[in-house]
N, C-alpha and C positions, 0 to 999 in steps of 0.2 A: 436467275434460272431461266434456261431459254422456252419458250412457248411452247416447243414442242414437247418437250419432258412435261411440261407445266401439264397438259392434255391430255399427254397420257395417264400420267398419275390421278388425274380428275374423273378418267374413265377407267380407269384401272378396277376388276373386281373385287380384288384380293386386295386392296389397298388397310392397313391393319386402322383400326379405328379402337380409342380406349372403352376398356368396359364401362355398363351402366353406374356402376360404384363410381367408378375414374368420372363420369359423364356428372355426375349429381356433386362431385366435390370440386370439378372445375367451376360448375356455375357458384359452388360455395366460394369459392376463389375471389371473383369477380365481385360477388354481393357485398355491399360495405355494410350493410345491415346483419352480417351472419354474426352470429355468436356460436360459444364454445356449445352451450345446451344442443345445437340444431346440427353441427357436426359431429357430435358426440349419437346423436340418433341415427344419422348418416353411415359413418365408420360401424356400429352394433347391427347395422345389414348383410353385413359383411362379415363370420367368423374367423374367417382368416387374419383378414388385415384388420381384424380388432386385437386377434392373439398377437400381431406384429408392432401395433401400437404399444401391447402391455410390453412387451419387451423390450420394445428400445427403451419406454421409462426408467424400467428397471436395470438395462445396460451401462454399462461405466462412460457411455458417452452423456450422459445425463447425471449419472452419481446422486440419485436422490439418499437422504438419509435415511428412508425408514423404507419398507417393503412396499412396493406399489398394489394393489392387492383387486383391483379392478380398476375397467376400461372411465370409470367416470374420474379416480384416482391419477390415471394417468393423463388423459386429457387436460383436466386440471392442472397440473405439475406444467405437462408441456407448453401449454398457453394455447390460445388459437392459431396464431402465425404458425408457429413451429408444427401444429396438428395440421391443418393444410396441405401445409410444404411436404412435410413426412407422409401424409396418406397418398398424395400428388406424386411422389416419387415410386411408392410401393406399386399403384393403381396402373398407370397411364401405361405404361410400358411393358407390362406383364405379360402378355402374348406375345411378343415379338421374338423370344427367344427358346420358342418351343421347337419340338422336333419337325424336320422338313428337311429340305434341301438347304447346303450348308450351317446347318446347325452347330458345328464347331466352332466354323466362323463367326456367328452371329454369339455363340455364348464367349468368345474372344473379345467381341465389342462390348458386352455384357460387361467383361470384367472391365474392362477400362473405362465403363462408363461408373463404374464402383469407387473405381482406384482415382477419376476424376471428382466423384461428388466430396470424398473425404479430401483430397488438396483441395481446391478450390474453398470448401470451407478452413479450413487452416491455414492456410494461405490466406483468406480474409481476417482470420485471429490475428496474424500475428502483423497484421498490418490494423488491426486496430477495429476491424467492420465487426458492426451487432448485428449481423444479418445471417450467422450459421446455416438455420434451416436453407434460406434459398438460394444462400450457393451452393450448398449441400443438393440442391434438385438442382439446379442450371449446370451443376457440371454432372449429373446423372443423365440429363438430357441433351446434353450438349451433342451428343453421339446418335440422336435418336434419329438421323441424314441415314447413318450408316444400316439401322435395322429395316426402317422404311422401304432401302432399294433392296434391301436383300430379300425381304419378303415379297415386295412390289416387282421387282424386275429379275426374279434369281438368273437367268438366263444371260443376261446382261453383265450384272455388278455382279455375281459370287466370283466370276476369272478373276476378275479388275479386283477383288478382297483378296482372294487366297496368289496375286500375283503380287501385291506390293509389301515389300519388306515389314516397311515404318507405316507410319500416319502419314510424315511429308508427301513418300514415295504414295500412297494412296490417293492424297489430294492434287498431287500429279496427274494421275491416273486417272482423274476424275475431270480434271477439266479437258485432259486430251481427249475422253469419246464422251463426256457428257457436258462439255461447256461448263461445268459447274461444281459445286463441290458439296459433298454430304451437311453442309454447314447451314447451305441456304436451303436445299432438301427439307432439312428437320426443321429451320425456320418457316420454313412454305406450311409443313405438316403443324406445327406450332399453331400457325394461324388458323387454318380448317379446324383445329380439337377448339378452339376460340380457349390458349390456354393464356396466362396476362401474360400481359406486352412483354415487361421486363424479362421473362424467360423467351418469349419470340425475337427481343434484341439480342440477349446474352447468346444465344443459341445460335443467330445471324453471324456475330462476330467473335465466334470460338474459333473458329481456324487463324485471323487474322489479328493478333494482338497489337497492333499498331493502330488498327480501327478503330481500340476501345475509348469509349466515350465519360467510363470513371473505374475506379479501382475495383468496381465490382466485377463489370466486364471484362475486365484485367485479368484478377482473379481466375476469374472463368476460364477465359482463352488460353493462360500457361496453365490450363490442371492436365490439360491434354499430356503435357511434356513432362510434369513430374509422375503420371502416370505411364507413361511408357518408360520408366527407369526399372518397372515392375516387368514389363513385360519385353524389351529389346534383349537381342542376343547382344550386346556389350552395354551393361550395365553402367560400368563407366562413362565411358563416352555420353550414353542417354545423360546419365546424371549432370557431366560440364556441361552441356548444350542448355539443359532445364534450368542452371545455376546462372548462367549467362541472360539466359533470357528475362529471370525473375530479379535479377541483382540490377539489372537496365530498367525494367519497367516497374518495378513494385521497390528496388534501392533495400530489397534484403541480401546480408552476406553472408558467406560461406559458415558462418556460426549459427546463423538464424535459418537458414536453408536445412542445415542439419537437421534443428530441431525440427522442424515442420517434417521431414522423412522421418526423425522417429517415433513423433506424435503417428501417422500415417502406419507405420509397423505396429504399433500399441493397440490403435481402434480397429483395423484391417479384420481381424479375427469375429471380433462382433458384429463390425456392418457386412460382411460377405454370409455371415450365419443368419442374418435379417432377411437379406434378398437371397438366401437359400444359394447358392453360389458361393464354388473354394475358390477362392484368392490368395497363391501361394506365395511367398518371398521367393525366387531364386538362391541358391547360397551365395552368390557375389553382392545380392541386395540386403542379404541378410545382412552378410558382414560390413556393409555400407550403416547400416542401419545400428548394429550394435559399434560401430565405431560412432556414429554419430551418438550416440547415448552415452557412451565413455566421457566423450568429451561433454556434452553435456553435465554430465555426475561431476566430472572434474570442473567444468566451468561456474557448478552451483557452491561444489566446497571452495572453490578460490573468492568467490562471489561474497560467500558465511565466512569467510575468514577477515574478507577485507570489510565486512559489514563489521567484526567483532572487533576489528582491528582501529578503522574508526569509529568506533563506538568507545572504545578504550582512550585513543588521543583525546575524544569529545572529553569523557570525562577527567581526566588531566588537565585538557585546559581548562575545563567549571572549576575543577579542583582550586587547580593553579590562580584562577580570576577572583575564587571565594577567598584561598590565601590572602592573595594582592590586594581585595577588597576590605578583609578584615584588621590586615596590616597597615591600610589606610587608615583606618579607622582604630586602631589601637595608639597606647602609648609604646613606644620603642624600648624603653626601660623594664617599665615594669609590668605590659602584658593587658593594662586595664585599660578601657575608652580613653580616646585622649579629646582636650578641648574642645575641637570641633567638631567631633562626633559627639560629645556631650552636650553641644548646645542643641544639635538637631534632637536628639532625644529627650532633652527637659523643655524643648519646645511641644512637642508629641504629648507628650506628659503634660502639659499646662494644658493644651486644648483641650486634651480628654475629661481632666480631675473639673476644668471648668463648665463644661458642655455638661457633664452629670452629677455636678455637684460633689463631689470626693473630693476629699483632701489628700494634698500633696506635699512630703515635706522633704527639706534639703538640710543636710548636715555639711557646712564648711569646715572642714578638717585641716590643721597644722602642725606638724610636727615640732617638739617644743628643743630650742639649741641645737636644731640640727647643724647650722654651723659650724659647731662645736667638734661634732663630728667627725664632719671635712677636714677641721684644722688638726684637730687630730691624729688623725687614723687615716687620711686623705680620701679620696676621691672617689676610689675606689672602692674602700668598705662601706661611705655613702649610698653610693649605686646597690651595694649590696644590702644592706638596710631598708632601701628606698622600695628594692623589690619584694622583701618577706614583708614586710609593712605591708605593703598591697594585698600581697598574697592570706595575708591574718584578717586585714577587712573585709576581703570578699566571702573568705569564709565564716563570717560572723554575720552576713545580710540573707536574706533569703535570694534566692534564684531569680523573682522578680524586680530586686534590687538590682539600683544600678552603681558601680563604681569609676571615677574619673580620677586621671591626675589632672589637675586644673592647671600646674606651673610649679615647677622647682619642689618643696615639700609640701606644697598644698594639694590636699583632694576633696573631692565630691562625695558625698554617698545621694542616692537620688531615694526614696522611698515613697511610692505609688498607695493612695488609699493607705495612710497610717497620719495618726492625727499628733497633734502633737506633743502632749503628755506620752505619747507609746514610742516615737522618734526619739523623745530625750530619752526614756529609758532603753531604748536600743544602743544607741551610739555610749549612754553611761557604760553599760553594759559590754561593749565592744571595748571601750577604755582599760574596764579594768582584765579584761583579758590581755591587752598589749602591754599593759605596765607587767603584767607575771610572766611576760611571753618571749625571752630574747630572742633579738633582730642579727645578731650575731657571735662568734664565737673569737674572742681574741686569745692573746696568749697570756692575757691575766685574769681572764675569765668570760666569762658572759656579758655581752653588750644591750642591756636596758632603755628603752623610750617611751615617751609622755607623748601628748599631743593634747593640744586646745581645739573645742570644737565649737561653735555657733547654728543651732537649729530655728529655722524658720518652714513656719504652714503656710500655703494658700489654701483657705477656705479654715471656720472655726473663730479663732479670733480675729484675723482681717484678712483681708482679700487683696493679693496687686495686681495691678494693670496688664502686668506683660513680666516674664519670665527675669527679664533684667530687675526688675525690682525686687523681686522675690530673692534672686542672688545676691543682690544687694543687703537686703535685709540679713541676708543669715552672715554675710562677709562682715557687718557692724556685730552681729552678737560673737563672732568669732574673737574680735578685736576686745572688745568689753571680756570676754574670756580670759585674754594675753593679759589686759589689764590688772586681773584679779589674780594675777601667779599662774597662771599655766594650768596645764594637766587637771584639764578641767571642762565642764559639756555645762552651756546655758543655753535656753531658749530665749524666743523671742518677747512672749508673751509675760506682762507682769505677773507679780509673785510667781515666779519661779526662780525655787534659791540657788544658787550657784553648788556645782559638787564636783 
């Protein structure tokens, strides 16, 4: 800014200076000691801008859930920053756009300085910044060059306002008879209000977006541009120049641009009701803006489809993986655990029964002449056999039971916490179900099977080492079983008579 402007504006009378409110929440600004109690007594000096605090609480830019219902209520909700920032924007500037010479104009800047506080903070959403409130006020002030000379020099700047088209065409116009531009103005004025630095940078390098020094100032500097898509006589045009400049510097696209204008048309009605000031859509912005919402709607249901869509595959392949996992782990025949899922599982089983003392016991099962079968009736009606067999054990065990094919016609029953006098009577008991039970239907009648079984406990009568013994153990009384004629269930334990 050149010396000479600098001089006058320092002798200037009429130079606009923030009210006492505005004057007491700047030094709150600055204070790293402030808390929300002492602005909250600050702000209740003030009827106004306390009634403006309740409302923005209670405005959908906040969306609290319950009724805000007083000024200690809302402060609360809003936090300290945000309460600052927000009284900082209502306060500071409030005179500048009263009635005088060019009041049109100055209530022109007014709205753009509206139309910049809501982009700049959405424009910092959607790029990720938790700082709402103060870019919501650096793009409110970012303009505050423009009301300064109008109040301060109307003589001078209202031609230079009511001659330039655009903002460009103004900041043109600014450095050709004032060397400078409304940018450093309201950074110069920034400084004198002693308002913090971060709004005397952001405010320094609002006209020049190339200057900025992070995404905040960024922010800032293109709110200018999506604000004037509100107010330029080609609406379009504003728009690609705003979409251009923010897709280079901030790497938002033409989707995400959108949204930020329809967010901007959504909140527009309540923050212009806030600072008392109508902010209208044009109807070419309008329909800029309800196309941008279209696509939006469409882009959320394509969005809910293709979530729903892989959410669907997701579970197809669990499906498909729990399939493939349990078909791992089955027998291919007949449907029950096979081997080597059996062994992990009477492994599980042995640690537990031994870690808490419960008995564990294992019935080795054989079907008796099943070869006989095969030779037979072949191979085929075996298989078929092989499978209602299965199918007759499991339903004779409880649900905590376990059932295996071990190899060819031998199976497992696993039974957890059952001792072994209540094993043998289980497995007798499953016996004489299968001996009344055909296993198949031929063409001379009903096909009948036996099986010999061998039950062994761990824990009770003796204890083994490790899970191979134990199979061991019941694999000898199965054997001693065969010996005695078939079709028949012994334990391990002496006196226990054969049946």
């Amino acid at each position: 800014m050149p010396p000479e402007l600098t001089a006058a504006l320092a002798l200037c009378r009429n130079l606009p200076s923030p009210p006492g409110i505005a004057l007491r929440i700047i030094e709150l600004a600055q204070d790293p000691e402030a808390d929300i109690t002492t602005a909250a007594d600050i702000i209740a000096i003030d009827m106004a801008l306390s009634a403006r605090m309740l409302r923005i609480a209670n405005s959908p830019l906040y969306a609290s859930r319950r009724r805000i219902e007083n000024l200690g209520q809302a402060l609360t909700m809003l936090g300290l920053n945000a309460t600052v920032s927000l009284a900082l924007g209502f306060t500071v500037a409030q005179d500048l756009t009263g009635a005088g010479a060019g009041q049109d104009l100055r209530e022109r800047a007014w709205r753009r300085s509206i139309l910049s506080a809501l982009a700049a903070s959405l424009l910092g959403q959607a790029r990720g910044l938790r700082k709402a409130e103060e870019l919501m006020l650096a793009g409110l002030l970012q303009d505050i060059g423009v009301l300064v000379l109008a109040q301060s020099q109307p003589e001078q700047y209202l031609p230079l306002l009511r001659q330039a088209p655009d903002n460009q065409a103004l900041v043109a116009l600014e450095r050709e008879h004032l060397q400078c531009s409304h940018a450093e103005v309201g950074a110069w004025m920034a400084e004198q209000w002693d308002l913090p630095r971060y709004l005397v940078d952001a405010i320094a390098r609002s006209e020049t977006p190339a200057q900025a020094e992070d995404t905040f100032q960024t922010c800032v500097a293109l709110s200018g541009a999506v604000a004037d898509i509100w107010l330029a006589a080609d609406a379009d045009a504003a728009r690609e120049h705003a979409l251009q400049q923010v897709n280079e510097a901030l790497q938002l696209d033409s989707a995400q641009f959108d949204q930020v204008l329809a967010r901007i048309g959504e909140a527009l009605p309540d923050i212009s009701a806030l600072f008392e000031t109508t902010v209208l859509a044009p109807a070419r912005v309008q329909q800029l803006i309800d196309h941008a919402q279209e696509l939006t709607t469409l882009r959320n249901l394509r969005e809910l489809q293709d979530a729903a869509l892989a959410r669907q595959r997701a579970d197809e392949f669990e499906a498909r993986a729990n399939r493939l996992a349990e078909q791992a782990h089955r027998d291919a025949l007949t449907g029950v655990l096979n081997r080597r899922q059996l062994e992990a599982v009477l492994e599980q089983e042995f640690v537990r029964a031994t870690r808490h003392g419960w008995p564990l016991s294992v019935a080795f099962i054989d079907l008796d002449d099943f070869k006989k079968i095969n030779d037979a009736h072949g191979h085929l009606m075996g298989d078929e056999v092989l499978r209602m067999f299965a199918s007759k054990l499991q339903e004779q065990l409880r649900t905590s039971d376990t059932v295996a094919r071990f190899g060819g016609e031998e199976f497992i029953a696993l039974l957890p916490n059952t001792t072994e006098p209540v094993a043998l009577e289980v497995v007798r008991r499953v016996l004489a179900s299968i001996v009344a039970t055909p296993m198949a239907e031929l063409a001379e009648g009903p096909l009948f099977v036996t099986f010999s079984a061998g039950v062994a406990t761990q824990g009770g009568y003796e204890r083994f080492a490790d899970v191979q013994d134990l199979l061991k153990a019941a694999d000898d009384v199965l054997y001693r079983s065969k010996n005695l004629g078939r079709n028949r269930v012994i334990a391990r334990s002496p006196g226990t008579a054969p049946a």
